[in-house]
PASEBA-1860 file (N, C-alpha, C; in nm, 3 decimals):
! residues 205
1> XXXXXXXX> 0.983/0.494/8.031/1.120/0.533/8.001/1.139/0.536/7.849 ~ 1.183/0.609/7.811/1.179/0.687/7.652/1.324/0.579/7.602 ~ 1.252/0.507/7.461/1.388/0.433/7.421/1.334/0.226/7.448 ~ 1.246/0.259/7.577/1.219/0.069/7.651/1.100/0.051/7.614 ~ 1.090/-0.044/7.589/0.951/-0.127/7.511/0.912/-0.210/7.659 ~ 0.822/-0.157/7.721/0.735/-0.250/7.802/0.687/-0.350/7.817 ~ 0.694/-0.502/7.844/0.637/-0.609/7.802/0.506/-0.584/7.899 ~ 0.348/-0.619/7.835/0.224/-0.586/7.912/0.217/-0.691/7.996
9> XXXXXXXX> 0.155/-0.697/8.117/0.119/-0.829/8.183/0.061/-0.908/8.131 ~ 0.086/-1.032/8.157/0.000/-1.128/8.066/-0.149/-1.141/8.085 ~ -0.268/-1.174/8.031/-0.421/-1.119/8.101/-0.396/-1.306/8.145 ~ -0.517/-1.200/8.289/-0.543/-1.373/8.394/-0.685/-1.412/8.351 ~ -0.685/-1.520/8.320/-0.791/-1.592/8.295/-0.855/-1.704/8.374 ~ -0.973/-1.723/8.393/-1.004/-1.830/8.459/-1.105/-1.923/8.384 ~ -1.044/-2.044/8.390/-1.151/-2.160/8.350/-1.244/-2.234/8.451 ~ -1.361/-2.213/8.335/-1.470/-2.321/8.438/-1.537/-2.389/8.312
17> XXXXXXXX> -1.497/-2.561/8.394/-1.541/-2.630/8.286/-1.678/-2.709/8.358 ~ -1.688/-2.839/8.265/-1.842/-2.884/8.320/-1.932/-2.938/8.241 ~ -2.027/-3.022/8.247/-2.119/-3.011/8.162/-2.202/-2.939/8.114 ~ -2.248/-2.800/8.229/-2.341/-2.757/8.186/-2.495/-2.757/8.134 ~ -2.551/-2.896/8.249/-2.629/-2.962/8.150/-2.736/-2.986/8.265 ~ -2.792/-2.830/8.269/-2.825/-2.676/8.181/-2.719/-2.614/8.333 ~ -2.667/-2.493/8.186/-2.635/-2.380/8.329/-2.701/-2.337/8.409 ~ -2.656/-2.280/8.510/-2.752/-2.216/8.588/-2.706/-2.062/8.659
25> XXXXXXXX> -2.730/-2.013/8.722/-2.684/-1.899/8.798/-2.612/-1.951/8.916 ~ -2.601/-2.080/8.938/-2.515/-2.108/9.070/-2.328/-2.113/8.942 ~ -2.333/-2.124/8.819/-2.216/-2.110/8.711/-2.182/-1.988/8.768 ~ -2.257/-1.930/8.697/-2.261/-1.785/8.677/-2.242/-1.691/8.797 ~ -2.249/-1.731/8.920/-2.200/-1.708/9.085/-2.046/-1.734/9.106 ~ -2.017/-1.825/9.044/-1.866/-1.884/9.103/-1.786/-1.810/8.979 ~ -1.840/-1.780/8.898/-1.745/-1.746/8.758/-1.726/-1.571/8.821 ~ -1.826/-1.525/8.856/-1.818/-1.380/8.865/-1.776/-1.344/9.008
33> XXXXXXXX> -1.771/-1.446/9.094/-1.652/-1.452/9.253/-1.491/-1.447/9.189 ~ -1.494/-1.542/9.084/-1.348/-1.619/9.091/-1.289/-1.463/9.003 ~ -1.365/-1.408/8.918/-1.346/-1.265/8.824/-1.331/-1.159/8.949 ~ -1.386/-1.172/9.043/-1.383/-1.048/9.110/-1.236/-1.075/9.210 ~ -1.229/-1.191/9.279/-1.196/-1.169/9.361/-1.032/-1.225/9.347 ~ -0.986/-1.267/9.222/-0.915/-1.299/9.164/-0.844/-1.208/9.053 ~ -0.872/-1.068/9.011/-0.915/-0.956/8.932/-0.851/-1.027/8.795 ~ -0.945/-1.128/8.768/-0.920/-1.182/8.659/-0.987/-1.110/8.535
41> XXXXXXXX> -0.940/-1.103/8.408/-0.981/-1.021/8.276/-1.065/-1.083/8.227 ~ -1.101/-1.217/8.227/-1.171/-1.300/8.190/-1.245/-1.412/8.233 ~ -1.311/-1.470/8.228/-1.380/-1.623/8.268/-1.428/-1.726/8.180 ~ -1.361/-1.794/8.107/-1.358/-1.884/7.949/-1.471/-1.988/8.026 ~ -1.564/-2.015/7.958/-1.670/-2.146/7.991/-1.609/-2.205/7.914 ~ -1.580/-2.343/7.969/-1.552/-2.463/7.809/-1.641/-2.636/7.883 ~ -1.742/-2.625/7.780/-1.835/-2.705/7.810/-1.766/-2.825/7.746 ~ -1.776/-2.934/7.839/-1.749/-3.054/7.795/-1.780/-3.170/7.715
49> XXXXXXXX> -1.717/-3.231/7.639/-1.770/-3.350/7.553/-1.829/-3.402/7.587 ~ -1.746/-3.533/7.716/-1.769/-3.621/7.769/-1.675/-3.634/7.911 ~ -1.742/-3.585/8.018/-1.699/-3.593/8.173/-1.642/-3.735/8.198 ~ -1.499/-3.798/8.169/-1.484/-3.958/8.156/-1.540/-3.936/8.329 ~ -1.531/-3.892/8.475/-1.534/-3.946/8.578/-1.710/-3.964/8.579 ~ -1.805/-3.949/8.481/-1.891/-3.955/8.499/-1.984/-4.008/8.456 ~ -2.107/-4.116/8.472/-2.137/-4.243/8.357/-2.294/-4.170/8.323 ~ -2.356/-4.109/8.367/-2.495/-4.008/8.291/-2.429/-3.950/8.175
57> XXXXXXXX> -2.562/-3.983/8.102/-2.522/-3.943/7.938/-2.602/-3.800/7.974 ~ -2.539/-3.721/7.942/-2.565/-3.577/7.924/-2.633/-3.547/7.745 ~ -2.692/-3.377/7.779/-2.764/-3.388/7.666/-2.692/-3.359/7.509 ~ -2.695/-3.379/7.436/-2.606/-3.317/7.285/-2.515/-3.172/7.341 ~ -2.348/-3.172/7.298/-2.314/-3.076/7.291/-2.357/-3.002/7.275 ~ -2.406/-2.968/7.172/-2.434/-2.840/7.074/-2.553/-2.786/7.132 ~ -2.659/-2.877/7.203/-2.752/-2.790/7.292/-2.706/-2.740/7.416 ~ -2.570/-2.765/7.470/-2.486/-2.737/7.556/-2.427/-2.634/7.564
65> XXXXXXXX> -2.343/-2.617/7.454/-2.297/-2.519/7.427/-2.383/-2.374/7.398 ~ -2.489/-2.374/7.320/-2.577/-2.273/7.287/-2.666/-2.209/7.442 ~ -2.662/-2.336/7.546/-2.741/-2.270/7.657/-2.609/-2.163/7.720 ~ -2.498/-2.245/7.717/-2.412/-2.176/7.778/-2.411/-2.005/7.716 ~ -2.394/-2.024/7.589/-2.403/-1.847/7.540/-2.478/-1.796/7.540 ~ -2.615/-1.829/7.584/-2.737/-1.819/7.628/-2.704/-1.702/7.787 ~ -2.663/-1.825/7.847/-2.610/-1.753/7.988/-2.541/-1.671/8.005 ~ -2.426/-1.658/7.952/-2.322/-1.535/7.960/-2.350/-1.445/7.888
73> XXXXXXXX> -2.432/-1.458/7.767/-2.522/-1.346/7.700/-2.503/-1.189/7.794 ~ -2.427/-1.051/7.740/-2.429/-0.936/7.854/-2.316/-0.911/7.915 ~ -2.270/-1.070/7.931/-2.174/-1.051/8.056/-2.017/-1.057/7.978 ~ -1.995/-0.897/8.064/-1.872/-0.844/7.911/-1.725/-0.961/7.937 ~ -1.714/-1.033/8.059/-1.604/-1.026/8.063/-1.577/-1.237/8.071 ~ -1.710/-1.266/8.040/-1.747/-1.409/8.021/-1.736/-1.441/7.877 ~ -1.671/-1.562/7.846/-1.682/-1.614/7.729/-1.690/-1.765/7.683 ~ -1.704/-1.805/7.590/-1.749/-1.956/7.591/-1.631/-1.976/7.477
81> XXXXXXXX> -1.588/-2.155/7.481/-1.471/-2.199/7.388/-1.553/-2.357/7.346 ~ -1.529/-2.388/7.257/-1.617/-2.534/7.235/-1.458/-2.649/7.212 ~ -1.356/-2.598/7.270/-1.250/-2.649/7.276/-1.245/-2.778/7.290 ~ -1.344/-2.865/7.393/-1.322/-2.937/7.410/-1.426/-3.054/7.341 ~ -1.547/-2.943/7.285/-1.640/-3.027/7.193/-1.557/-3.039/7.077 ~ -1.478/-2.996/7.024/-1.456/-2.981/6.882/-1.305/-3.106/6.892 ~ -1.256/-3.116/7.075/-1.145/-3.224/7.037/-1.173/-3.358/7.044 ~ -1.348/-3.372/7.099/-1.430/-3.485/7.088/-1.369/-3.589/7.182
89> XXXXXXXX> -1.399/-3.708/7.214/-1.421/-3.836/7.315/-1.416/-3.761/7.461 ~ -1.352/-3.779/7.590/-1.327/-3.792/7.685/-1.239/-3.657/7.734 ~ -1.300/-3.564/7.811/-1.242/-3.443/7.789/-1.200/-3.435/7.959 ~ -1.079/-3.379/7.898/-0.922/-3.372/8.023/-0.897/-3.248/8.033 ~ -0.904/-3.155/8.158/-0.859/-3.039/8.213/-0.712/-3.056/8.173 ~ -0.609/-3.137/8.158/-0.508/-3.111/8.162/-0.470/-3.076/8.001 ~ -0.575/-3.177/7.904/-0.530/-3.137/7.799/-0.580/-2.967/7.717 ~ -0.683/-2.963/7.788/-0.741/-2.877/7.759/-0.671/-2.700/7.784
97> XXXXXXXX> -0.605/-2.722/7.921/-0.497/-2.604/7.966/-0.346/-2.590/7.867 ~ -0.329/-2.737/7.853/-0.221/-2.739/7.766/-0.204/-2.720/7.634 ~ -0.347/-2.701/7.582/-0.397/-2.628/7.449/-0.371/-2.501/7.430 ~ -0.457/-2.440/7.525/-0.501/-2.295/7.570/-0.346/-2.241/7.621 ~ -0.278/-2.292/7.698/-0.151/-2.201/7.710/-0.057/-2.222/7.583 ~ -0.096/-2.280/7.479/-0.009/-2.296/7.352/-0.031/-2.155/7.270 ~ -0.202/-2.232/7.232/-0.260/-2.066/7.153/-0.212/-1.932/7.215 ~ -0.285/-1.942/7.329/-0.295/-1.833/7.395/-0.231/-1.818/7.486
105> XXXXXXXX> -0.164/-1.757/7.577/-0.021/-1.766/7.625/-0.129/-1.653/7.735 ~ -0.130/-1.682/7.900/-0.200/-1.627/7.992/-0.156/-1.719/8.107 ~ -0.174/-1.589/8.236/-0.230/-1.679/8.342/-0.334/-1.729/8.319 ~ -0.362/-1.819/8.384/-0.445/-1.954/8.390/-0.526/-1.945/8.535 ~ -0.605/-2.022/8.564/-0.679/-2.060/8.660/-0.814/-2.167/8.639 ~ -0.801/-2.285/8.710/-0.926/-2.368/8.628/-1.011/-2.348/8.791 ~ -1.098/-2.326/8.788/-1.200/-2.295/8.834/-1.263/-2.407/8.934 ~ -1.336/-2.475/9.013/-1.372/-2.546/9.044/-1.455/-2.552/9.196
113> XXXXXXXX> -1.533/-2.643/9.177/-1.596/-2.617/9.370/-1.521/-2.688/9.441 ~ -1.526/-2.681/9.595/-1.447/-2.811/9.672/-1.543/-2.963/9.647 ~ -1.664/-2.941/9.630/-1.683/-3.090/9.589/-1.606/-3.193/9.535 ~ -1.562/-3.070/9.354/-1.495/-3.125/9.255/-1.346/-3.135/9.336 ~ -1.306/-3.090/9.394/-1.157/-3.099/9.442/-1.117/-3.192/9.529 ~ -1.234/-3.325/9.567/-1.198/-3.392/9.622/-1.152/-3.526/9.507 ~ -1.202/-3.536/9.402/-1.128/-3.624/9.312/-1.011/-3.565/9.215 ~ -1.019/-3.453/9.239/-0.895/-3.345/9.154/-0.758/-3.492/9.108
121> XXXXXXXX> -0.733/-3.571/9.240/-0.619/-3.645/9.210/-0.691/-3.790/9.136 ~ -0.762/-3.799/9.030/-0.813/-3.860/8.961/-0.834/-3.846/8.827 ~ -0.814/-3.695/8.793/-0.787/-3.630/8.706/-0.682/-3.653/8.631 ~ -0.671/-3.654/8.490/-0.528/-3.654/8.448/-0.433/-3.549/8.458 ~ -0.315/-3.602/8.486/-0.177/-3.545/8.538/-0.216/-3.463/8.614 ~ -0.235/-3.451/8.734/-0.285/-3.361/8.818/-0.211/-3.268/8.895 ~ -0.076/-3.320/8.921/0.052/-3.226/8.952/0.072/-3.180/8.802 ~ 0.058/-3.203/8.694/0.125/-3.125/8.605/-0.013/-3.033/8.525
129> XXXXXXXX> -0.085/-3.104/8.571/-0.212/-3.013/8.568/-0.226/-2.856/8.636 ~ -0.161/-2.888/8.769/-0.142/-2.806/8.904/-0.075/-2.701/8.839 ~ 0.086/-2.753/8.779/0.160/-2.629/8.743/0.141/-2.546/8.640 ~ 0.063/-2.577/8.537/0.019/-2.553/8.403/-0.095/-2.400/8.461 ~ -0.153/-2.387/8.537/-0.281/-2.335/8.574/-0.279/-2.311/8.767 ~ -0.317/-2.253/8.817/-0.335/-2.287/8.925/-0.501/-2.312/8.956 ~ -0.546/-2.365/9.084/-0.642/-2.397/9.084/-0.753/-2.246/9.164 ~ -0.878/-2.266/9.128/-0.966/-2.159/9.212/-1.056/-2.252/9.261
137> XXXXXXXX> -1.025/-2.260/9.404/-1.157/-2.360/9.440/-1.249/-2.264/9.518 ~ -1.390/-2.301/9.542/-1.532/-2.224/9.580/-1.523/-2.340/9.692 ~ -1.549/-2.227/9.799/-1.589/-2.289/9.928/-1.737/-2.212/10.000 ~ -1.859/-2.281/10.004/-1.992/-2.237/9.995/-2.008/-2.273/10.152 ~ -2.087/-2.245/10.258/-2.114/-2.276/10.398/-2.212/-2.377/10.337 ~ -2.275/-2.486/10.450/-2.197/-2.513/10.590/-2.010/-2.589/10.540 ~ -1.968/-2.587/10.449/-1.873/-2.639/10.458/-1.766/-2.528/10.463 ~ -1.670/-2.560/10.543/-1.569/-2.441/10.605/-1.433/-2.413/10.511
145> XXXXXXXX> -1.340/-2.368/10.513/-1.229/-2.399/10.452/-1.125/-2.439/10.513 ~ -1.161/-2.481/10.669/-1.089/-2.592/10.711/-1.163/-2.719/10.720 ~ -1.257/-2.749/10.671/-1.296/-2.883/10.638/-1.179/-2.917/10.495 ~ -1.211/-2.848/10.422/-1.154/-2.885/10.297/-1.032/-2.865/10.298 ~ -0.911/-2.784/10.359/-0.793/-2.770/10.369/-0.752/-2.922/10.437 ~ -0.796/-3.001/10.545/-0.802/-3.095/10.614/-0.799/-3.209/10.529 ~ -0.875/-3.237/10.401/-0.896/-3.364/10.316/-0.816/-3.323/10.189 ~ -0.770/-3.215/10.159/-0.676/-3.174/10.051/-0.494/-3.232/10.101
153> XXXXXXXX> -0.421/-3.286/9.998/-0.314/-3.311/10.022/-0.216/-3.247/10.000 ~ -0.126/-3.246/10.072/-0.003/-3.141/10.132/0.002/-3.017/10.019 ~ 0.094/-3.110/9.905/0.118/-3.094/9.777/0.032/-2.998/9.705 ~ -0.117/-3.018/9.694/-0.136/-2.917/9.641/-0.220/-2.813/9.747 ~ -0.210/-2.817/9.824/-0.220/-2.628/9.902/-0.197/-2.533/9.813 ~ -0.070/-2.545/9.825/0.025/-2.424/9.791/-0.050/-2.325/9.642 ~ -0.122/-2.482/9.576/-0.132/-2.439/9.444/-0.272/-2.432/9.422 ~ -0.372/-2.359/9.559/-0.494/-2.317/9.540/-0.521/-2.201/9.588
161> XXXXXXXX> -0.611/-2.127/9.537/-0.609/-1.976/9.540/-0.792/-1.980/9.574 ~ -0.827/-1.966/9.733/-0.975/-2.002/9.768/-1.035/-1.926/9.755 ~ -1.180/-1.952/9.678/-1.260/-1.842/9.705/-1.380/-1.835/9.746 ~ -1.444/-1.748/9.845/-1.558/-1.724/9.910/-1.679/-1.735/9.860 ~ -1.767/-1.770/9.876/-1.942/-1.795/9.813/-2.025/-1.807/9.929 ~ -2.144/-1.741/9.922/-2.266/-1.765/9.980/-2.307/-1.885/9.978 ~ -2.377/-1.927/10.080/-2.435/-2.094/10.034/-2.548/-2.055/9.943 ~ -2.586/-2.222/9.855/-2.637/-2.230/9.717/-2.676/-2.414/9.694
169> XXXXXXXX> -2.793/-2.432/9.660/-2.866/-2.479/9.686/-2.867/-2.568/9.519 ~ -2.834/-2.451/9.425/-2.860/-2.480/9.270/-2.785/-2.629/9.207 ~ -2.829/-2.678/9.196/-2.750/-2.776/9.089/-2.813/-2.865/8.923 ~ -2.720/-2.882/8.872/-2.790/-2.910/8.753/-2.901/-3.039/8.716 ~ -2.858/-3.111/8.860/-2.947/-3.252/8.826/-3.054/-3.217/8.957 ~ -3.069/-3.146/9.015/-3.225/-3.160/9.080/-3.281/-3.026/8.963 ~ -3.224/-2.927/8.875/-3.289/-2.867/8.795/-3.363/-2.971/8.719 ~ -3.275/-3.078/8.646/-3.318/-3.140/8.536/-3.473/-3.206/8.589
177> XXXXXXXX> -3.447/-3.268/8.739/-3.551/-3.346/8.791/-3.646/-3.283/8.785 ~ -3.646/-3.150/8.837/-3.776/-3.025/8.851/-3.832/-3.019/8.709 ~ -3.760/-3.042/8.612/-3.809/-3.031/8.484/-3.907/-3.124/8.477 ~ -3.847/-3.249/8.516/-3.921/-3.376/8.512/-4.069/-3.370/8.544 ~ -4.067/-3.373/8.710/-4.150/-3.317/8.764/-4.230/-3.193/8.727 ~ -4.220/-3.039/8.646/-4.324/-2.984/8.578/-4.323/-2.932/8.741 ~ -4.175/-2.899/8.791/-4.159/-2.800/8.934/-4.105/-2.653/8.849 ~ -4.146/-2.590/8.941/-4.072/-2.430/8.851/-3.911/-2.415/8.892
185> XXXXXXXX> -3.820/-2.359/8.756/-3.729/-2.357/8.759/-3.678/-2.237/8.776 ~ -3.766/-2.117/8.713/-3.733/-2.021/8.679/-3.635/-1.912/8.768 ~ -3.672/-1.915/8.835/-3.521/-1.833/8.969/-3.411/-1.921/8.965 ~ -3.410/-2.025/8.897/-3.260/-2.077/8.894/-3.202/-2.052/8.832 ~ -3.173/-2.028/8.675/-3.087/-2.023/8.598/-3.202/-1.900/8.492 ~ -3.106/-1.834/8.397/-3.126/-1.720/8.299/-3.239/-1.742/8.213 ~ -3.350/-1.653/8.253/-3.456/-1.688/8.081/-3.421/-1.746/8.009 ~ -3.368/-1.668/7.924/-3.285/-1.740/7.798/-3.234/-1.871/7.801
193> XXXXXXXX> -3.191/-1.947/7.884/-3.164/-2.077/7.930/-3.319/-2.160/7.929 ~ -3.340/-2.111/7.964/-3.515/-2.178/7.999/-3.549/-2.181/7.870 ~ -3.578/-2.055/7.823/-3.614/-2.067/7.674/-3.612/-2.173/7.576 ~ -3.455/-2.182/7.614/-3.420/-2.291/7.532/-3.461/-2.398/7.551 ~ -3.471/-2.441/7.703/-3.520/-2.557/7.722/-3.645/-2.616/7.659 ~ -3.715/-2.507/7.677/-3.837/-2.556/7.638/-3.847/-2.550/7.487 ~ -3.764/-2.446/7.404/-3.800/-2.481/7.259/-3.760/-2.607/7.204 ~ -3.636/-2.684/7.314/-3.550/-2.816/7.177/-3.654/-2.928/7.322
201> XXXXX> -3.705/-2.866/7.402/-3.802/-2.982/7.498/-3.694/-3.095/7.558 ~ -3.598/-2.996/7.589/-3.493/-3.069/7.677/-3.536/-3.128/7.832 ~ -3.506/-3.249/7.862/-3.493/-3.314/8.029/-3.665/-3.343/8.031 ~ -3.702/-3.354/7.970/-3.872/-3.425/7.972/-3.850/-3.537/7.926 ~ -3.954/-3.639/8.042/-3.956/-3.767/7.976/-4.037/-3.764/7.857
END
């Protein structure tokens, strides 16, 4: 209409956070479900400092971060934030959304599997976490999405948006072990990831 200034939609974004420690293609599966099936513009990686719910010392940020851009390397609509390396100690989804909708002003979505969604209410501010972002949870077979609708509480239903996955086998600590062990990794996660591994001789005793 000739004369009206259009306000654009705001772009939807989705977060997936984590250690990362090493990515793998089971990341890189749930990031490009939650993009598709969510028709999100984006998928922000923000690799974590320090996971407080979690007492394994993970490896140096900064080799963290570099595998991660390693991985999304190509992938036009993936991007990495060191947001939460750079705010250092004990890193909080809630503070971290409440950053990101300051700067950057978007739908939101933090990303997550149903594993992770069973301590979700352990998390800080987790209802105000809820409203800030909504949630994308990954539901992989044999587990159903009425298993997990069943152990999720009332309250936050409303404020999850589910999404579908193939079952997947990948995770970052039987990778690390396979390392250990001198098992092959390579169909798990991106060359370039590997690469790295082996140049800084990461997860070897």
């Amino acid at each position: 209409m000739r004369g009206v200034i259009m306000n654009p939609s705001p772009m939807r974004i989705g977060i997936i956070g984590g250690t990362f420690d090493p990515p793998h293609k089971g990341h890189l599966a749930i990031a490009d479900a939650a993009r598709q099936q969510l028709e999100l513009d984006e998928v922000l990686f923000v690799p974590s400092n320090r996971n407080p719910l979690k007492t394994v010392k993970s490896s140096p940020a900064k080799d963290r971060l570099e595998m991660v851009r390693r991985a999304i390397a190509g992938h036009e609509h993936f991007a990495v934030s060191d947001i939460e390396i750079a705010r250092g100690g004990p890193s909080y989804a809630y503070d971290t959304v409440s950053e990101l909708v300051y700067i950057r002003p978007a739908e939101y979505w933090w990303i997550l599997g149903s594993d992770a969604l069973k301590t979700f209410e352990q998390w800080r501010q987790p209802d105000k976490l809820s409203r800030l972002c909504r949630l994308a949870v990954a539901v992989r077979p044999p587990t159903t999405l009425r298993d997990v609708q069943d152990r999720t509480s009332d309250w936050l239903i409303p404020r999850i948006d589910w999404l579908v996955l193939p079952p997947s086998e990948i995770s970052s600590t039987d990778i690390r072990l396979r390392i250990q062990a001198n098992k092959p990794v390579a169909n798990l996660m991106p060359s370039t990831v590997l690469d790295y591994i082996h140049e800084r001789k990461l997860y070897q005793n």
